[in-house]
C-alpha positions as CSV (number, residue, x, y, z in Angstrom):
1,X,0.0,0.0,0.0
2,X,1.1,3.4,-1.1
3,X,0.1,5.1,1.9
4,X,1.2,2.9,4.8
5,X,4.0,4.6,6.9
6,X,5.8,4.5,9.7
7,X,6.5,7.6,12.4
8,X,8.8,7.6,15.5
9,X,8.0,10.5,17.6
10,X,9.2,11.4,20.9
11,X,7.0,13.6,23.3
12,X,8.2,16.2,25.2
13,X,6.6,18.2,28.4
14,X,4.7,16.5,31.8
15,X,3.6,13.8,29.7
16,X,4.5,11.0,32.5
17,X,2.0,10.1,35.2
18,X,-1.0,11.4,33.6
19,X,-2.3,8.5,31.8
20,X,-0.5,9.8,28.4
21,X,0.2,6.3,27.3
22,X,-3.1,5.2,27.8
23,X,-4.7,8.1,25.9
24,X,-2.1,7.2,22.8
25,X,-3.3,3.6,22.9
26,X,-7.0,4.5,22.8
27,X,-6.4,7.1,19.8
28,X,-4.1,4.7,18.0
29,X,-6.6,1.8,18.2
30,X,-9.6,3.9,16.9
31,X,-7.1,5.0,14.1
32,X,-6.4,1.5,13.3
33,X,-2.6,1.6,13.9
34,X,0.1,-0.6,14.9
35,X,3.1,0.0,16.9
36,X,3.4,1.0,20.6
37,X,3.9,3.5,22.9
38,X,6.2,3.6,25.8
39,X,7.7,6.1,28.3
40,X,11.6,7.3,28.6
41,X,13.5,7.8,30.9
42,X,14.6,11.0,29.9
43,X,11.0,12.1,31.0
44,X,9.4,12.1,27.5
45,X,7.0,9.7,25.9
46,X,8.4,7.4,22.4
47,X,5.7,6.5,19.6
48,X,6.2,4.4,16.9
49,X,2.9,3.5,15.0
50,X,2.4,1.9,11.3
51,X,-0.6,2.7,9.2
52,X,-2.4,4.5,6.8
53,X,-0.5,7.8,6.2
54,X,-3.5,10.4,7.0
55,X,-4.5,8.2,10.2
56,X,-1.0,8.5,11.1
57,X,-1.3,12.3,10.3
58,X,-4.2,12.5,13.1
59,X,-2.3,10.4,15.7
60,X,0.7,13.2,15.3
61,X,-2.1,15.6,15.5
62,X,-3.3,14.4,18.7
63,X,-0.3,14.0,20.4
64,X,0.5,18.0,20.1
65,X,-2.2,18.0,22.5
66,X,-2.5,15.3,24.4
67,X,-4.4,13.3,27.1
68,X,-6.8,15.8,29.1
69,X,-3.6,15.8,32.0
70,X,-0.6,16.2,29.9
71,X,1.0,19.4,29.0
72,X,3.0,19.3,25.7
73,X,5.9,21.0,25.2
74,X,7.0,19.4,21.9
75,X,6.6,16.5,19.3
76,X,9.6,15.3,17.6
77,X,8.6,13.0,14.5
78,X,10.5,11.5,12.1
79,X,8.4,9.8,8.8
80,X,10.0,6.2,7.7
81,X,8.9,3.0,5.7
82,X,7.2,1.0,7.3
83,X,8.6,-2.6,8.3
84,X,5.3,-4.2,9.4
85,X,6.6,-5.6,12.2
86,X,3.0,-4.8,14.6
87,X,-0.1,-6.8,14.5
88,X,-1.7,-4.1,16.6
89,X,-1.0,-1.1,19.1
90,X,0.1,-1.9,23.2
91,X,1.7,0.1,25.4
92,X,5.4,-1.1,26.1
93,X,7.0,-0.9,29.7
């Protein structure tokens, strides 16, 4: 498919402890992407989801904002090809 991708974004700001993660997994799900989400320990939140390239457009949409909690300093993203290594979305510890 043309318009699979693949994005690795890291999220910066209080984005730890406020049920970020969880957020990111409900978004992604509804988006139909695969990949996970996990937290840093620099303090910042990693995503790396596979999809269609306008879902994937929303997710890095959504994630400027953030869960209700979360207070988003700045989204780093980097677009790649996608490997299609996911079978769905999780949150990694």
């Amino acid at each position: 498919m043309p318009d699979t991708m693949r994005i690795h974004a890291t999220v910066h700001g209080f984005v730890q402890g406020v049920n970020f993660r969880y957020y990111t997994l409900r978004q992604a799900r509804i988006l139909n992407l695969h990949g996970y989400v996990r937290n840093r320990l620099d303090g910042s939140v990693e995503v790396v989801a596979e999809g269609d390239q306008d879902a994937l457009n929303h997710l890095l949409q959504w994630l400027h904002g953030g869960s209700p909690s979360s207070t988003v300093e700045g989204v780093e993203c980097e677009w790649q090809e996608p490997k299609g290594e996911f079978r769905s979305f999780e949150v990694r510890l």
